[in-house]
C-alpha positions as CSV (number, residue, x, y, z in Angstrom):
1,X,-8.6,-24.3,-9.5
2,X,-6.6,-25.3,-12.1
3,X,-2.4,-24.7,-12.3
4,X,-1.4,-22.2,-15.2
5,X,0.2,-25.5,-16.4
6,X,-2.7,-27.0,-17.2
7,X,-4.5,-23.5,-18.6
8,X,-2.4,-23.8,-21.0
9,X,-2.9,-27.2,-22.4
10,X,-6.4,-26.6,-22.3
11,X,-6.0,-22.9,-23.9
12,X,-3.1,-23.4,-26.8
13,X,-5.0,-24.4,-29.3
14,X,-7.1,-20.9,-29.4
15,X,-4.1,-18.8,-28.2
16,X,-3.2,-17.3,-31.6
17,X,-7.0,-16.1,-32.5
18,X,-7.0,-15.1,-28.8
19,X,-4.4,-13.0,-29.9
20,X,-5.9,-11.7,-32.8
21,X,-8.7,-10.5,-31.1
22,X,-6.5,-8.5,-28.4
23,X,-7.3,-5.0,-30.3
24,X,-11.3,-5.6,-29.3
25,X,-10.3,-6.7,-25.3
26,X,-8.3,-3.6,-24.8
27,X,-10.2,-1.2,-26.6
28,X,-12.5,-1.7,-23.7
29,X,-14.1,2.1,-23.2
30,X,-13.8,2.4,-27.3
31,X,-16.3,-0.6,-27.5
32,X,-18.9,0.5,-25.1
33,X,-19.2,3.9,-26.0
34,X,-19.6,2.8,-30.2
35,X,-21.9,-0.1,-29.5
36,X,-25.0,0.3,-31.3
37,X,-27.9,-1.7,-32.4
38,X,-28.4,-2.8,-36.3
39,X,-30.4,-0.1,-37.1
40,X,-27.7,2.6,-36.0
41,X,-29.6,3.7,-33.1
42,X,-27.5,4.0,-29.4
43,X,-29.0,1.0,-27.5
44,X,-28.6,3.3,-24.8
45,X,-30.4,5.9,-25.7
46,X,-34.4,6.4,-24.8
47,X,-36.4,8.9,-25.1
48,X,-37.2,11.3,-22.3
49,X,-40.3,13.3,-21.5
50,X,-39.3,15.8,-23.4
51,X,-39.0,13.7,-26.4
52,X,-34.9,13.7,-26.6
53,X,-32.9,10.9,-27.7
54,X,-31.0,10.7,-23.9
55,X,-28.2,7.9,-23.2
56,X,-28.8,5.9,-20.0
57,X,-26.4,6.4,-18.0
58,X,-27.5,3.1,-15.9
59,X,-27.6,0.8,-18.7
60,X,-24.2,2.4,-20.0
61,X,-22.5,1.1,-16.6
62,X,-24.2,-2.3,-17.1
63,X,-22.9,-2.5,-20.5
64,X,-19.2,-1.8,-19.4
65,X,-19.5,-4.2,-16.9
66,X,-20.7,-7.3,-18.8
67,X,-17.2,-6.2,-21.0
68,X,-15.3,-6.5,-18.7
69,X,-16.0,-9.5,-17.1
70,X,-16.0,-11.0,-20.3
71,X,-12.2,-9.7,-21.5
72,X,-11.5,-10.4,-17.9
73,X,-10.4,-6.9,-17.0
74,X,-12.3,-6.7,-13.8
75,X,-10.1,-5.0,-11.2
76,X,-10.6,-6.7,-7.2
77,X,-9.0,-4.7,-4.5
78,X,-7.4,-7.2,-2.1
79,X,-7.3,-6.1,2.0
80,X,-4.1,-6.7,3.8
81,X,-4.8,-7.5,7.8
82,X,-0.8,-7.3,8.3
83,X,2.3,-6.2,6.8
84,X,5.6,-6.9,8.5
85,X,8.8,-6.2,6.0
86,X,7.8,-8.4,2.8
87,X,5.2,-10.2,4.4
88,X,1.7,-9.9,4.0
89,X,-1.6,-11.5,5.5
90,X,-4.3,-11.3,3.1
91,X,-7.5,-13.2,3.1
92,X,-5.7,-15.4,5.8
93,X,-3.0,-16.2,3.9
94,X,0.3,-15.4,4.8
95,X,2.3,-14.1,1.4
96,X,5.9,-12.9,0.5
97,X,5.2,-9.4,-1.5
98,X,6.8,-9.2,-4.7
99,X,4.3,-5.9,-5.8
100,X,5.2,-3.7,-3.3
101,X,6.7,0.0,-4.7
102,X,8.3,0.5,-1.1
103,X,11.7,-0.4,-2.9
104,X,13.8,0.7,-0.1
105,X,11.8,-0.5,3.1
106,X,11.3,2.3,4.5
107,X,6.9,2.5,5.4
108,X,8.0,0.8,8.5
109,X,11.1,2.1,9.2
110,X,11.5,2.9,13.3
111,X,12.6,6.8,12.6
112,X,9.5,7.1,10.7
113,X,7.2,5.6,12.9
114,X,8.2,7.7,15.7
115,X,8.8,11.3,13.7
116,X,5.3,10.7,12.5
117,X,3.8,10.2,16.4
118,X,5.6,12.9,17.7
119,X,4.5,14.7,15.3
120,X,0.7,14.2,15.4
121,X,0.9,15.1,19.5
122,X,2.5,18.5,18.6
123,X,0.5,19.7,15.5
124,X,-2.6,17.2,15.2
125,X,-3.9,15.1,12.8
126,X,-5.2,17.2,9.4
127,X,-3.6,20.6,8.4
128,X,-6.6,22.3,8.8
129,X,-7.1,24.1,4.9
130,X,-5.8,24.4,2.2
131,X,-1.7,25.6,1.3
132,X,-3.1,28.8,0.3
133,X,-5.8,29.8,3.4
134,X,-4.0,28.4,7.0
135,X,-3.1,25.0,6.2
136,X,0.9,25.1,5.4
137,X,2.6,24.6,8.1
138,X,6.5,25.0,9.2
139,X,6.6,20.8,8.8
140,X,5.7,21.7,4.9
141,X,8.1,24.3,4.6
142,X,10.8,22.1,6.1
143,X,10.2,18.9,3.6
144,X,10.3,21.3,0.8
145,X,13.6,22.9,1.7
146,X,15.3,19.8,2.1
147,X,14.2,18.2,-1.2
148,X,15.1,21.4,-3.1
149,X,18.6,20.9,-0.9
150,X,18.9,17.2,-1.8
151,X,18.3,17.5,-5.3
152,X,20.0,20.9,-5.7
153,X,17.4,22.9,-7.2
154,X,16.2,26.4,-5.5
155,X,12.5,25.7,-4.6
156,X,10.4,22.9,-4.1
157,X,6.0,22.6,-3.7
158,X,4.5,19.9,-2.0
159,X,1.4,18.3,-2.8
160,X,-1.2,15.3,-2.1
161,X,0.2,13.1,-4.5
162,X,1.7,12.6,-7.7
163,X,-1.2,12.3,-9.7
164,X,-2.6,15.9,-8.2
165,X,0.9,17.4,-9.0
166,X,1.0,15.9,-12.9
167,X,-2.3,17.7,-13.1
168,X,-1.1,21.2,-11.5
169,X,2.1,21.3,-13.9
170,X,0.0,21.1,-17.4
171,X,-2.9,23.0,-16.6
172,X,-0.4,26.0,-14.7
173,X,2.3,25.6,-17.4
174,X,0.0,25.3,-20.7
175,X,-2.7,26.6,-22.3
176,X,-4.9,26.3,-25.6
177,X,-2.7,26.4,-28.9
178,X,0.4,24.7,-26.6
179,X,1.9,21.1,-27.0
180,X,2.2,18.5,-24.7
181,X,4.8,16.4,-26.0
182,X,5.2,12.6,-24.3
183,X,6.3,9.5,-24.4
184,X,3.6,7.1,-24.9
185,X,4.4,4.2,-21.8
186,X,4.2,8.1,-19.9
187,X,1.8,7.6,-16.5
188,X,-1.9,8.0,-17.0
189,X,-1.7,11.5,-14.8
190,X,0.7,13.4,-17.2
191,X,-1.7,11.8,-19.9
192,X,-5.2,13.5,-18.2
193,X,-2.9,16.7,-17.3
194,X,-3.2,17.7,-20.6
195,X,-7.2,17.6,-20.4
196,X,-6.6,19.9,-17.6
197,X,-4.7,22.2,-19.5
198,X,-6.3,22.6,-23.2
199,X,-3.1,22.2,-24.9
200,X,-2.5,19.5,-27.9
201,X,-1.0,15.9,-26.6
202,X,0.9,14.7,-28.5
203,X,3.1,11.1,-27.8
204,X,5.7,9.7,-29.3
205,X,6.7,6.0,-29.1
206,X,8.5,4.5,-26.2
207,X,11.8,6.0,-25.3
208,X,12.4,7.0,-29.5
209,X,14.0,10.8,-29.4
210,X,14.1,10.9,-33.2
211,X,10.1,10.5,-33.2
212,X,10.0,12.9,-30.5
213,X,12.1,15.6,-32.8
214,X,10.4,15.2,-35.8
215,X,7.0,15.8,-33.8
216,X,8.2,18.7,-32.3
217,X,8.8,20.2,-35.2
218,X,5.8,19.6,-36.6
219,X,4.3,21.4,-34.1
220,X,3.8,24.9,-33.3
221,X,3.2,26.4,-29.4
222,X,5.2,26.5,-26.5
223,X,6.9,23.2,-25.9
224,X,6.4,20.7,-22.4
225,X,8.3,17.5,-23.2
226,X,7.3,14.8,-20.3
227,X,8.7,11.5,-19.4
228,X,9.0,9.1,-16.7
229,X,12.5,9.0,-15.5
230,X,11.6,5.2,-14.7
231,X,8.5,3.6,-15.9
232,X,5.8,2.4,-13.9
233,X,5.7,-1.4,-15.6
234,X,8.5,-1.6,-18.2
235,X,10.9,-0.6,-15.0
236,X,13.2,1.0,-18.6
237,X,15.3,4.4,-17.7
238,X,14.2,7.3,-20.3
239,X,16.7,8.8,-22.3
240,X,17.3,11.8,-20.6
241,X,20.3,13.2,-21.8
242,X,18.5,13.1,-25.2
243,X,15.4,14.2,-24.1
244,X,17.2,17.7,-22.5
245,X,19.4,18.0,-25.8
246,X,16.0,18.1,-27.8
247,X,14.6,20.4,-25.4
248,X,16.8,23.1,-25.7
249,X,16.8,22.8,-29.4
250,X,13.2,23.0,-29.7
251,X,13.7,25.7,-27.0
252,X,11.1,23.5,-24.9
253,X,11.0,23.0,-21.1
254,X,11.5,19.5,-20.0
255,X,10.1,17.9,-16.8
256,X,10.4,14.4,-15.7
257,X,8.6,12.5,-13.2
258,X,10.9,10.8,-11.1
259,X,8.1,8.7,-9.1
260,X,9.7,5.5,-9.6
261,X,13.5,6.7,-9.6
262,X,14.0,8.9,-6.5
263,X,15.6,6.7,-3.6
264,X,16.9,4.1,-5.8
265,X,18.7,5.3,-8.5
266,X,21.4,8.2,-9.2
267,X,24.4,9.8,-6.4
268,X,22.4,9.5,-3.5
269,X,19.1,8.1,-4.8
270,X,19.0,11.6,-6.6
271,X,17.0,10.0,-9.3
272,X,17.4,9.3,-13.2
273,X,17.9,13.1,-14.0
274,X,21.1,12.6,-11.6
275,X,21.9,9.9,-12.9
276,X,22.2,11.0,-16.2
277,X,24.5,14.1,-15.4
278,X,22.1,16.7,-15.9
279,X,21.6,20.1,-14.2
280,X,18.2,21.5,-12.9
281,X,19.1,24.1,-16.3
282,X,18.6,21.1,-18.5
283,X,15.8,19.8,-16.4
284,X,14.0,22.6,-15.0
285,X,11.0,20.7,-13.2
286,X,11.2,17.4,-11.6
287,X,8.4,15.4,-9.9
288,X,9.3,13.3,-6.5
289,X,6.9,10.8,-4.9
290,X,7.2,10.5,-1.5
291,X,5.1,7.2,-1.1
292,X,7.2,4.8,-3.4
293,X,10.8,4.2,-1.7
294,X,10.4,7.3,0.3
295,X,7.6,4.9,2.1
296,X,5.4,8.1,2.9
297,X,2.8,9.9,0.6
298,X,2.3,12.9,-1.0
299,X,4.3,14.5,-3.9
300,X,6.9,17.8,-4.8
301,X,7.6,19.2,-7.7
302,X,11.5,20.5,-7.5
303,X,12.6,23.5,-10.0
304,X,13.4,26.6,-10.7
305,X,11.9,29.7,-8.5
306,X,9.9,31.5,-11.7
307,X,8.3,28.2,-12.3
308,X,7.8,26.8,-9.1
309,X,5.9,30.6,-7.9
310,X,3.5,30.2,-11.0
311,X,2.9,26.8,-10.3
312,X,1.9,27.8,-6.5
313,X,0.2,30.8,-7.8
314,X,-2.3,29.6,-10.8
315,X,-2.1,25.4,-10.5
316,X,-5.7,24.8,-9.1
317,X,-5.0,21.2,-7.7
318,X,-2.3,23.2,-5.4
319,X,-4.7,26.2,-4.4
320,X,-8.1,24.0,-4.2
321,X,-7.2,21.2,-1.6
322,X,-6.7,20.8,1.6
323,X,-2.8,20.5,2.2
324,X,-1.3,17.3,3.3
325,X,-1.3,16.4,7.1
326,X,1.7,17.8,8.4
327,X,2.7,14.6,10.5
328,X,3.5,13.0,7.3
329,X,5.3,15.5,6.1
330,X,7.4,15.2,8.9
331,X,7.9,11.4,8.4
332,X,8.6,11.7,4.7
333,X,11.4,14.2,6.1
334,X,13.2,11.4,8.2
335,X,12.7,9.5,5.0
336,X,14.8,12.1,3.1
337,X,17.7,11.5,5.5
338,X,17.3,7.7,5.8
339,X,17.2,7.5,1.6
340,X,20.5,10.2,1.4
341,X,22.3,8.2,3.8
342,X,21.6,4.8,3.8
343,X,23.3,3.6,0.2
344,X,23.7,0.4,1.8
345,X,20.3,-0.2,0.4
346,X,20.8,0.5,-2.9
347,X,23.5,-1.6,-2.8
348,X,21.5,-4.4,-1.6
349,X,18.5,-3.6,-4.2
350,X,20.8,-3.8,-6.8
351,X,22.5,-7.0,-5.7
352,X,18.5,-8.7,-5.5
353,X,17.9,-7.2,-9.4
354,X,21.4,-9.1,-11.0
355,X,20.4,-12.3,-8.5
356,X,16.8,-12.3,-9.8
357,X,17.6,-11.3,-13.9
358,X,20.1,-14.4,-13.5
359,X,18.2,-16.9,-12.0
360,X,15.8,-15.8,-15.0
361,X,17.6,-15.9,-17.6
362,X,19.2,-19.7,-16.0
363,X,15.1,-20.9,-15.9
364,X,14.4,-19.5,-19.5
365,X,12.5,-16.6,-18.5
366,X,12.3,-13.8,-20.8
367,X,11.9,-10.1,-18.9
368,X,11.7,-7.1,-20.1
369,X,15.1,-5.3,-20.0
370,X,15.4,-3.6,-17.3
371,X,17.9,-3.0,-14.3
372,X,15.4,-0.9,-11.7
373,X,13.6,-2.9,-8.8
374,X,10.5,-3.5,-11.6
375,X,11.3,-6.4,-13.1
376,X,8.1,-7.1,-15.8
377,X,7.8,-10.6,-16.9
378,X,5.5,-10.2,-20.0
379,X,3.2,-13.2,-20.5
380,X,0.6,-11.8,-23.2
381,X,-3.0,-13.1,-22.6
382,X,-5.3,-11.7,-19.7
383,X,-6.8,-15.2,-18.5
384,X,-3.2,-16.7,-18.5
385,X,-1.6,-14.1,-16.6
386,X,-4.2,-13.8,-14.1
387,X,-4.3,-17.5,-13.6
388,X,-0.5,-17.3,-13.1
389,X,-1.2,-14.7,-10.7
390,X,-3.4,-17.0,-8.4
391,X,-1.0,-20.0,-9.3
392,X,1.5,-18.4,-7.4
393,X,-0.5,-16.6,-4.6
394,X,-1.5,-20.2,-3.8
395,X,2.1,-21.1,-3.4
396,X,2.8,-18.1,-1.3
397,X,3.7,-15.0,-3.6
398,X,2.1,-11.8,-3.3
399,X,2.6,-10.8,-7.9
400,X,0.6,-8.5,-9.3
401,X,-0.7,-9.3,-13.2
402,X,-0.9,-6.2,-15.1
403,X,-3.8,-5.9,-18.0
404,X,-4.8,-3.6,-20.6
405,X,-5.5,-0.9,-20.4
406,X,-2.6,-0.6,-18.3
407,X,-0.4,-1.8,-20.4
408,X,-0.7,-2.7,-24.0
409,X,0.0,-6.3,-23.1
410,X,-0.7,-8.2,-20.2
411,X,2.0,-9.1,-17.7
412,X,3.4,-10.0,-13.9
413,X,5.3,-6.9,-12.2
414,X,7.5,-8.1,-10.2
415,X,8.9,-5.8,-7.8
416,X,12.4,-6.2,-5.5
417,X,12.7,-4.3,-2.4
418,X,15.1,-4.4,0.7
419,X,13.0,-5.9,2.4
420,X,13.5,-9.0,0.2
421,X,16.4,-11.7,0.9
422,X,18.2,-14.1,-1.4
423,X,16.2,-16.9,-0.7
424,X,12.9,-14.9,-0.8
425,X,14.0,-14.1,-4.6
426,X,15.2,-18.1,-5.1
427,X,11.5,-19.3,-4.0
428,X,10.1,-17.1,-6.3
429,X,12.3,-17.5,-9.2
430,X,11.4,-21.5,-8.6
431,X,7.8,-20.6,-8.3
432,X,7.5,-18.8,-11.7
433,X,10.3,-21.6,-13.5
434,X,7.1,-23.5,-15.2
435,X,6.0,-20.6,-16.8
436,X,8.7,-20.7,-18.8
437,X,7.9,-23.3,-20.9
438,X,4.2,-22.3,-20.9
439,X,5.4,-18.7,-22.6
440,X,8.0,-20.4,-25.3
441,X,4.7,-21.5,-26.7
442,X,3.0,-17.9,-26.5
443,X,2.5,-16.4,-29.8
444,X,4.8,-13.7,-30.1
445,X,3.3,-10.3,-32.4
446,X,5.7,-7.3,-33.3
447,X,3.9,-3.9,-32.3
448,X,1.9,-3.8,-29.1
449,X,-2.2,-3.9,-31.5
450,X,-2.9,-0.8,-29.0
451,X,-1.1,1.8,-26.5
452,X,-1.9,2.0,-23.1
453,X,-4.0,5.7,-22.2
454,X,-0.8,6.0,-19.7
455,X,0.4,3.2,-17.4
456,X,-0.5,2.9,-13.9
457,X,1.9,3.1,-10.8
């Protein structure tokens, strides 16, 4: 296998109409569905018994697959066989993990461990049914009364996960003739929510409030504004403040999904909305994730009683799933208090995020501006970052490359967490050095040639 060094020798010459071409690689699920033959005619359409023109539904998935193995946007799950801290054995191979969202260490955190197992003797394994029938359980009720106490807000709802609570918020909140107004590097669940709910999306460009105004008020229909409070793979803090002044001009409700910002920034890992100053009156809804630095799983929306009630009362992926195994809640409670107390560790995350940006910006390396634990370094072409990928897995790095349609151009997330130390971040930042000089030669276009349909976690 060749070195991304010598990829790129072999690849520079054709870079720049590589690039050209980037609009047809990540318009992916646009090219299948408006391939057709010469004559005009669906090649995947035959004609059934009854004399229909009918796609094939077979041939449509064999078609999608050929595309993507040739823009090289085929996904592979990878198995871990052990995890210890930021190690990693995968495929035999023993790897320090730099894509890991468990920014404050806390999956395998002793108090954890042991409130989950004590938990599971006393109440079992599953809740049983759903929230609604016999499944809530006083472990739910007592994770949802201490978020709603740790980020001062009177009520909180737990679900699933995130992308089931996105979902609950549009379809309960919104309805047909309403707008669903969002920033455009927004998560892919806030961007399907508004499937659920009817209502008109609308998205304005990355983190620009004066695009956001002017399509608000071109807009009629009661007003949702949604962001990320940190995004998924740009790692950039929305502009909040902004955001809630806009809101209660427009006399709009906005709700920000703090998946990526609770534990690690704000007073107390409160998140971006704390961190910004504002009250739950400016920011009536919030999202927390409970399996990114909380190191558990599942998802509660935070906010005010009238809107939490509805939400519980009309949200159908609250009232039509099974509730969330009450032993977990339990262990993303002794998370809570870990996370509130422990600002030792964001103290040490942010100490890892200036060593890392430095030792970048020493080796040439251009990231993306950011000063969260997601530390995107943006490389551009799928084969080269994947390459790059594998080039450093070989030399012992667990880095995630990023595609379209993820992203609207490819990239490595790197990730910091506490479980990282100093030299863990020197060894990587001499493993990705050579890549600097690979990407000085990258062509470099203005406007991304397409937007993401909402970034992954």
């Amino acid at each position: 296998m060749k070195p991304f060094s010598t990829v790129l020798s072999d690849k520079r010459s054709t870079l720049a109409d590589e690039f050209e071409g980037n609009a047809q690689r990540v318009a992916l699920s646009q090219r299948v569905l408006a391939q057709s033959s010469t004559t005009g005619v669906d090649s995947r359409r035959v004609m059934n018994t009854a004399g229909n023109n009918r796609v094939n539904i077979h041939q449509r998935l064999q078609e999608a697959a050929e595309l993507r193995v040739e823009d090289d946007l085929v996904r592979h799950r990878r198995m871990l066989t052990q995890r210890k801290d930021a190690r990693v054995l995968s495929d035999g191979q023993r790897l320090i993990n730099f894509s890991s969202n468990d920014y404050l260490g806390l999956a395998q955190h002793p108090a954890m461990i042991s409130a989950m197992q004590v938990a599971a003797q006393n109440c079992g394994v599953g809740a049983g049914a759903s929230h609604v029938v016999c499944g809530h359980h006083a472990e739910h009720s007592a994770l949802e009364r201490a978020l709603a106490e740790w980020l001062g807000y009177p009520r909180a709802l737990l679900f699933g996960s995130g992308y089931l609570a996105n979902l609950a918020v549009a379809q309960a909140l919104l309805r047909s003739g309403d707008v669903f107004l969002q920033d455009k590097l927004n998560h892919a669940s806030l961007i399907d929510s508004t499937r659920l709910s009817q209502a008109q999306l609308v998205r304005y460009p990355h983190a620009d409030v004066a695009a956001a105004r002017r399509q608000a008020q071109a807009h009629a229909g009661a007003l949702l504004i949604a962001t990320d409070g940190v995004f998924s793979m740009d790692g950039d803090i929305a502009p909040l403040a902004e955001l809630a002044a806009l809101a209660r001009e427009q006399e709009g409700l906005l709700y920000v999904d703090e998946a990526h910002a609770i534990g690690v920034i704000g007073p107390e890992g409160r998140g971006s909305a704390a961190a910004a100053g504002l009250s739950p009156e400016e920011v009536p809804l919030l999202l927390v994730t409970l399996g990114k630095a909380l190191g558990s799983y599942g998802a509660v929306l935070v906010g005010a009683e009238g809107i939490i009630e509805h939400i519980a009362q009309t949200a159908r992926p609250y009232i039509y799933t099974t509730a969330l195994p009450p032993a977990l809640a339990v262990a993303a409670l002794a998370a809570v208090k870990l996370a509130r107390q422990d600002q030792w560790r964001r103290n040490k995350l942010a100490a890892l995020i200036a060593r890392f940006r430095l030792g970048a910006r020493e080796r040439g390396l251009q990231l993306l501006a950011s000063e969260t634990p997601i530390q995107p370094l943006p490389i551009g072409d799928n084969t080269l970052a994947m390459q790059a990928a594998r080039d450093l897995e070989a030399r012992g790095f667990l880095v995630a490359a990023i595609r379209p349609p993820s992203v609207p151009e490819a990239r490595l997330r790197i990730t910091l967490t506490v479980a990282h130390e100093n030299q863990d971040v020197d060894a990587l930042l001499d493993a990705l050095e050579p890549l600097a000089a690979i990407l000085a030669h990258r062509p470099m276009g203005g406007e991304a040639v397409s937007e993401p349909d909402g970034v992954a976690c």
